[in-house]
SEPA-384433 format. One line per 2 residues: their letters; for each residue x, z, y of N, C-alpha, C. Coordinates in steps of 0.1 Angstrom, whole numbers. Each point is the difference from the previous one (the first is absolute). Example, Ala and Ser with C-alpha at 12.3 -4.5 7.8 and 13.67 -1.06 7.14 Angstrom:
as = 132,78,-57,-9,0,12,9,0,12; -4,-7,11,9,0,11,-8,8,11
# end
This chain:
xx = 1088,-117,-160,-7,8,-11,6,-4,-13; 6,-16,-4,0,0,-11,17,3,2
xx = 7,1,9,13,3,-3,-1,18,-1; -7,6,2,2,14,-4,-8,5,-13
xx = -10,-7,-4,1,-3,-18,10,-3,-4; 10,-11,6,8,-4,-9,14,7,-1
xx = 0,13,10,8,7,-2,-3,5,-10; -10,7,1,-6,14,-8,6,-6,-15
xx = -8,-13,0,3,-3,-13,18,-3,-7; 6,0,11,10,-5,-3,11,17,-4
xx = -6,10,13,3,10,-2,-8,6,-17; -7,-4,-1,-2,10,-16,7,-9,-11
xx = 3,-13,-1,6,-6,-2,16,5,-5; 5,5,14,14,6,-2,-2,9,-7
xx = -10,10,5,-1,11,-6,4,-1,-18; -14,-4,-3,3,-4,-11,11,-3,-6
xx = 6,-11,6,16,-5,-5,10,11,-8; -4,11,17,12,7,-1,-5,10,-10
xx = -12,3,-5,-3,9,-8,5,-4,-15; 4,-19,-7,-2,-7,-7,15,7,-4
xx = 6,-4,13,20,1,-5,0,17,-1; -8,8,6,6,8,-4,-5,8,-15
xx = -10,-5,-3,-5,2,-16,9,-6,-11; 6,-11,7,15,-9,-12,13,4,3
xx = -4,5,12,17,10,-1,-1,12,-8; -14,9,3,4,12,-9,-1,2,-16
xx = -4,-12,0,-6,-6,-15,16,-5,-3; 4,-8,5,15,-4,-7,12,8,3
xx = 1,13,7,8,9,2,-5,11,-12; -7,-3,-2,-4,12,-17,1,-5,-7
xx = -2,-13,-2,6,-12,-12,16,4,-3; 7,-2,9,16,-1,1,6,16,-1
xx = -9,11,5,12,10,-1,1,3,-11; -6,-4,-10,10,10,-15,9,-9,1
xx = 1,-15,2,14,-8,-3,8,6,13; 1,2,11,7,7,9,2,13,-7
xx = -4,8,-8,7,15,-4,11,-3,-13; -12,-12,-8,12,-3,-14,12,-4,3
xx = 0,-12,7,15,-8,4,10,9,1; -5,9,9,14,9,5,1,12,-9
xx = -9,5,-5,4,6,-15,9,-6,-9; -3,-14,-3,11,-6,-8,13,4,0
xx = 9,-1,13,11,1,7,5,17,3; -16,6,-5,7,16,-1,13,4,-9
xx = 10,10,6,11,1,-7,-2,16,-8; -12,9,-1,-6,8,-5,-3,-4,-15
xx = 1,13,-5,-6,0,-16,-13,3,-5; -11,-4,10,-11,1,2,-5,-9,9
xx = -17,-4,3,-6,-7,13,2,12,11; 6,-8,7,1,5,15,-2,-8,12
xx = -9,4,9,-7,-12,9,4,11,9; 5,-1,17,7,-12,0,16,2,-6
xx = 6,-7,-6,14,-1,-10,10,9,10; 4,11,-4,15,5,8,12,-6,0
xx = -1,-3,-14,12,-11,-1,-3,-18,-7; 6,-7,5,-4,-14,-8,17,-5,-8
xx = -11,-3,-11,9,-6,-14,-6,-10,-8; 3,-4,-5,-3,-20,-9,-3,10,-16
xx = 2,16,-3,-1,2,-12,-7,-3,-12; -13,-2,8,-10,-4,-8,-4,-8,0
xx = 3,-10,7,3,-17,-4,8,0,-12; 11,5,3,11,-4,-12,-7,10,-14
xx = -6,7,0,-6,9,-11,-8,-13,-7; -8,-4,12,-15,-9,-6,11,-12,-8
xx = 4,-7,6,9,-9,-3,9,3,-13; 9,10,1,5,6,-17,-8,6,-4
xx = -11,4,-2,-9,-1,-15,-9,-11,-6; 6,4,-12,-5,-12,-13,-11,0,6
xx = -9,13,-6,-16,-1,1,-5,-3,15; 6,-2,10,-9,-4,10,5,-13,3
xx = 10,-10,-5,3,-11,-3,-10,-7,-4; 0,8,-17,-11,-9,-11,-14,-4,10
xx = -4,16,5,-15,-3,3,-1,-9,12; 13,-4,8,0,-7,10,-1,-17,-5
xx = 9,-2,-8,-4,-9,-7,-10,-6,-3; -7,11,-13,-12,0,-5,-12,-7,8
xx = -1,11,15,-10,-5,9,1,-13,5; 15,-6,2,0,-12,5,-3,-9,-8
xx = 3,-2,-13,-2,-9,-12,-13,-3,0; -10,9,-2,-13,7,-6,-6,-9,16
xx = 3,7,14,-4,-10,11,0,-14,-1; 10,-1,0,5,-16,2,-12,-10,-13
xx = 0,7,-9,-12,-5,-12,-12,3,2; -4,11,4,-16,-2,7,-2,-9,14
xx = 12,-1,5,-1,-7,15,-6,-16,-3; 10,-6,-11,-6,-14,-6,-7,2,-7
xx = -4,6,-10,-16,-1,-6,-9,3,9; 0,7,11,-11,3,5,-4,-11,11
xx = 14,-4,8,0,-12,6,-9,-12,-10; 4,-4,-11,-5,-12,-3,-17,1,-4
xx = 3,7,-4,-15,8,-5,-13,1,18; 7,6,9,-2,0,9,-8,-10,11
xx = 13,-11,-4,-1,-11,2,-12,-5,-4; -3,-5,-11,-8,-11,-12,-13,11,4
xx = -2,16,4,-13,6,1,-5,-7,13; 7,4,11,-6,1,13,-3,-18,1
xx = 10,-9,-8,-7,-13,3,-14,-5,-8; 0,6,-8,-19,2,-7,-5,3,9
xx = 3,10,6,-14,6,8,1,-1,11; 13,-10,6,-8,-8,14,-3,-11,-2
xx = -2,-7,-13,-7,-10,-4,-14,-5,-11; -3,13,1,-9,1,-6,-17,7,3
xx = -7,-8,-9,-15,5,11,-10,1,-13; 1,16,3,-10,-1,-10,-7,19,4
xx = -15,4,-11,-1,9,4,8,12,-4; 4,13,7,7,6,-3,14,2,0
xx = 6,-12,14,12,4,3,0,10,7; -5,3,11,3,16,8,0,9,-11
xx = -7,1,-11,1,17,-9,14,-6,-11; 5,-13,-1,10,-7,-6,13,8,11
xx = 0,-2,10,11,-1,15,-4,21,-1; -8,3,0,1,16,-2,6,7,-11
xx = -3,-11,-5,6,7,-18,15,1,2; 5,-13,3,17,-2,6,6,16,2
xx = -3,4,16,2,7,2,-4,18,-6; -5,3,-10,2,7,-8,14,7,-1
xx = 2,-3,0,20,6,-3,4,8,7; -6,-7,12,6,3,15,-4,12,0
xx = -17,6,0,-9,6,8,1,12,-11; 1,-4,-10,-1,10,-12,10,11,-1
xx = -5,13,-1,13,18,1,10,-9,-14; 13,2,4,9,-1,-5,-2,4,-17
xx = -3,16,1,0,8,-12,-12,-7,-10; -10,-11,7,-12,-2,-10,5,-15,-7
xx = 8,-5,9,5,-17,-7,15,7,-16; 5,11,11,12,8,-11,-5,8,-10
xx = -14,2,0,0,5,-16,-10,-11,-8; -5,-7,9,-4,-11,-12,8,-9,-3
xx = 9,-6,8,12,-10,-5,2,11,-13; 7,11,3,9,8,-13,-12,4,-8
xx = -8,-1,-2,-9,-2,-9,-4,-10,-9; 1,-13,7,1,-13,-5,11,-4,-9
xx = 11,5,12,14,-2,-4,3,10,-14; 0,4,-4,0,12,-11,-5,-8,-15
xx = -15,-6,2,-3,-3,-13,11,-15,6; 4,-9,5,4,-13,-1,18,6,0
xx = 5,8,-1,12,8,-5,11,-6,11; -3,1,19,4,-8,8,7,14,7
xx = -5,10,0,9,12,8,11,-1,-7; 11,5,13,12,-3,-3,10,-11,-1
xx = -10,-9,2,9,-12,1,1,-10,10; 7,-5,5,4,-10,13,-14,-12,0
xx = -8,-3,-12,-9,-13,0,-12,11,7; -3,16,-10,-14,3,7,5,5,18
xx = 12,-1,5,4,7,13,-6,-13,8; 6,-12,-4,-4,-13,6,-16,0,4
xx = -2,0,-14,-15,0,0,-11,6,7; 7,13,1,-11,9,6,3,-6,21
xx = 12,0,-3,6,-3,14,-9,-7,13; 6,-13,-15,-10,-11,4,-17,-1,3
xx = -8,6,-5,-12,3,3,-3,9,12; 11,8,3,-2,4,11,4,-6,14
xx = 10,-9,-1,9,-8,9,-13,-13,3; -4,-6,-9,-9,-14,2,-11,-1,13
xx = -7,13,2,-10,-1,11,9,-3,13; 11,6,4,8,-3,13,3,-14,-2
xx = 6,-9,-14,1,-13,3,-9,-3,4; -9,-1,-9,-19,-8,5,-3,2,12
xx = 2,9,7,-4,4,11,8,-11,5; 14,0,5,13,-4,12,-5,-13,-4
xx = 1,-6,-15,-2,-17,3,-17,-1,1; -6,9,0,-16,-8,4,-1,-1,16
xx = 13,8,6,0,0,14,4,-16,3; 9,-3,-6,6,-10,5,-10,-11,-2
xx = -5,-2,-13,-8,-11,-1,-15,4,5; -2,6,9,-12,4,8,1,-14,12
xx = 11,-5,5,-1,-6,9,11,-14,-4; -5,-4,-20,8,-12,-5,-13,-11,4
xx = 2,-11,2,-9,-16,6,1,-2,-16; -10,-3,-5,3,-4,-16,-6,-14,6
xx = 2,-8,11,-4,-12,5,16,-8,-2; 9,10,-1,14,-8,-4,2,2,-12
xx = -7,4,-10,-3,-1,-15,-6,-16,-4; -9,-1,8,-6,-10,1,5,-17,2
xx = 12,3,12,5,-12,5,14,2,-8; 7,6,-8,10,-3,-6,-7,-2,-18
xx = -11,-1,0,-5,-9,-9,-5,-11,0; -5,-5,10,-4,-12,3,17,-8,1
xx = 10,5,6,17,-2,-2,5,-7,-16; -10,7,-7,7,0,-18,5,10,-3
xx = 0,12,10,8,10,-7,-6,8,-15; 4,3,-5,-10,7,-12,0,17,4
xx = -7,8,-10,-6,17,9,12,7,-3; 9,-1,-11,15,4,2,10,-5,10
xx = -2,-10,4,11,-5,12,-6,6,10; -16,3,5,-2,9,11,-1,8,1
xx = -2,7,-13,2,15,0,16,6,9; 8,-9,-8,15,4,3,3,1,14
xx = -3,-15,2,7,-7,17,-15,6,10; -7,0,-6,-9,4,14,-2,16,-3
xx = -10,4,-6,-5,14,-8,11,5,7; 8,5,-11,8,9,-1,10,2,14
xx = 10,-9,6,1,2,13,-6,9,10; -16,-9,3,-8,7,5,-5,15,1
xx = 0,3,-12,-2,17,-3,12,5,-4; 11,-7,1,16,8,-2,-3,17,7
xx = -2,-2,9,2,14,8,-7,11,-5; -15,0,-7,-9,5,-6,6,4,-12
xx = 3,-10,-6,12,1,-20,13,12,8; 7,-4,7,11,9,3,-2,13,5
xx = -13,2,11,-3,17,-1,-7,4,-12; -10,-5,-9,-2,8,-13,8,1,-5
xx = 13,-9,-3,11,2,-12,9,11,5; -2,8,17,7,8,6,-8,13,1
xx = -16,-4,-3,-6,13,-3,0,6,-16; -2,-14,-3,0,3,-19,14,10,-6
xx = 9,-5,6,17,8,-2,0,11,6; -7,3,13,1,15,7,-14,9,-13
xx = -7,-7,1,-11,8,-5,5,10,-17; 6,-13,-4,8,5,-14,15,13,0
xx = 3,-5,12,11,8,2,-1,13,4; -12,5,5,-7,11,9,-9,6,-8
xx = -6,-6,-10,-8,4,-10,7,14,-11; -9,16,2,3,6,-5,-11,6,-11
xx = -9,0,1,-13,4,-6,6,-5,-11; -10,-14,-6,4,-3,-17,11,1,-1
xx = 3,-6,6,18,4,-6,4,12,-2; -7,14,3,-2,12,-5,0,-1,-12
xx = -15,-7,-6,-8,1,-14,8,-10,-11; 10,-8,7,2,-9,-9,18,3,-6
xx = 8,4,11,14,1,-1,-1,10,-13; 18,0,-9,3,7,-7,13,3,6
xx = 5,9,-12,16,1,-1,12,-13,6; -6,-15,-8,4,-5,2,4,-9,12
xx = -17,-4,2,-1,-7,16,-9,10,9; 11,-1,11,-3,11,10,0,-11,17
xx = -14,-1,5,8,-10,14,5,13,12; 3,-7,4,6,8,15,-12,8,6
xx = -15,-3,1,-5,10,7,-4,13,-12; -1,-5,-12,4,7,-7,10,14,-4
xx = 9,-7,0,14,14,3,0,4,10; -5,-7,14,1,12,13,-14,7,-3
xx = -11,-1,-6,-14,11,-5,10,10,-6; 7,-4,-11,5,11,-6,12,6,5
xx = 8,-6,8,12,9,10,-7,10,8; -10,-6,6,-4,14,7,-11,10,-7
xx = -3,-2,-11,-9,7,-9,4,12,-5; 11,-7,-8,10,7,-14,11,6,10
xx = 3,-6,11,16,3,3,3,-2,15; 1,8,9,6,-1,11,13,-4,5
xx = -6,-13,-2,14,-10,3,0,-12,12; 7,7,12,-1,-10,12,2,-14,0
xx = 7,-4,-15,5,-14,0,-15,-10,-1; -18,6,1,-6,0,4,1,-8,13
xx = 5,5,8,-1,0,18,6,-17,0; 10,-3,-6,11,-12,1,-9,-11,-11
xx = -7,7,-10,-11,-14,-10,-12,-1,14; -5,11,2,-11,-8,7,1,-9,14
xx = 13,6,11,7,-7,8,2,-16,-5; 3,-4,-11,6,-13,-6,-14,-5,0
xx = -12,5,-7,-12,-4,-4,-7,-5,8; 1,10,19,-9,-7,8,7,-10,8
xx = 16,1,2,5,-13,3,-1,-12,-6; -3,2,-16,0,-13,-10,-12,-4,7
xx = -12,7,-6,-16,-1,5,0,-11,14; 6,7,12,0,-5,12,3,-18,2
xx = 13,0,-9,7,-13,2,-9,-8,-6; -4,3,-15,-9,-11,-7,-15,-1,6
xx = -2,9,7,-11,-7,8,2,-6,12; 10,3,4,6,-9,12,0,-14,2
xx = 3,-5,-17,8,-9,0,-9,-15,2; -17,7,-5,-14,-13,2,2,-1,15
xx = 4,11,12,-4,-2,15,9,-13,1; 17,6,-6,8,-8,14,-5,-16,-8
xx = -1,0,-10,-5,-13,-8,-11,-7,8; -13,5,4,-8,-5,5,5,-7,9
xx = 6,13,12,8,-2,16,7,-13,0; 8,-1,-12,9,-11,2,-9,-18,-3
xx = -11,6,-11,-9,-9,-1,-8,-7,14; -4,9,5,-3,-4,15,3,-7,4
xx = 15,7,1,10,-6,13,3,-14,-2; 3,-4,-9,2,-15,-7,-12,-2,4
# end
């Protein structure tokens, strides 16, 4: 009797399983096909998008690549990343350690507020930043791009290192003081180590998040500074220009690697 319950059970069991993979397959096969139609757009040898390519050519590589203007903004984005990635990391940092250390009333609606950034329509955080930004005379310029950046990028740090320090022993806080160590020598040698992996995916989301970020950067860009998701809004707006197909090809390979790069990090952390 009880081995044909424990079929049954085992059989809905699979069932279920197989219902599980196939909800993540069709969910990650609609994920991937606009990057399966872009890529090979890139490599079209046409003077227009053409899926699938009749002919393949590097043109518009070499297009994206000789022009100034999609240089500068390539630039621009990475600069502008790479500065919100460390402000938001450190900032990131010094939040999420308050608030796994701290006890008082009001951290859950504190820990909800965080996330604001996240959860909030794009268009409502982009016209109050450029509203803000306006009287403080920050549109247009690389400090209010950072800025806005950064407030948007911070909740994914907080998030990735409150992961890590979800399961930090602050009982080895404890015994490398009773050592003599002082809270800066353990911050460094123990702390920080310890939640390396948490610091390195936010500083990997903080940089995607800024680099992928098009909304304010709508409200804020001028003439002058323009980032990369930027000029492809306006390549395909203003101008039917496939050198489009070869910027955003670049963008989801960039994307892909820098988030790659917290796994094999961990993986190898393991493995040691």
């Amino acid at each position: 009797m009880s081995d044909t319950s424990g079929g049954r059970q085992g059989g809905r069991d699979g069932g279920l399983g197989w219902g599980l993979r196939t909800a993540v397959a069709l969910t990650v096969l609609l994920l991937i096909t606009p990057t399966v139609v872009v890529i090979p757009m890139s490599f079209s040898g046409a003077d227009t998008f053409q899926f699938p390519p009749e002919s393949w050519s590097l043109r518009w590589y070499r297009s994206f690549f000789g022009s100034e203007k999609w240089m500068y903004a390539l630039l621009t984005s990475v600069q502008i990343g790479l500065l919100v990635a460390a402000c938001a990391t450190v900032l990131g940092v010094a939040v999420a350690l308050g608030l796994n250390r701290s006890r008082f009333r009001g951290l859950g609606a504190v820990r909800t507020l965080m996330t604001a950034p996240m959860i909030m329509p794009g268009i409502v955080v982009a016209v109050a930043v450029y509203g803000v930004f306006i009287r403080w005379q920050l549109n247009g310029t690389a400090v209010g791009f950072v800025i806005a950046h950064t407030v948007l990028a911070l909740p994914f740090v907080v998030t990735a290192v409150s992961t890590s320090l979800a399961g930090y022993d602050r009982t080895m806080d404890v015994a490398a003081a009773t050592l003599g160590a002082t809270a800066w020598t353990t911050f460094v040698r123990i702390t920080v180590p310890l939640v390396a992996p948490g610091v390195l995916s936010g500083f990997a989301f903080a940089f995607v998040t800024s680099l992928d970020e098009v909304v304010v950067a709508l409200f804020l860009q001028t003439p002058d500074i323009q980032t990369l998701p930027v000029q492809m809004y306006n390549s395909i707006t203003l101008e039917i220009d496939p050198t489009i197909a070869a910027a955003s090809s670049l963008m989801v390979t960039a994307t892909t690697l820098v988030l790659l790069v917290p796994q094999f990090v961990r993986r190898e952390r393991r493995t040691r």
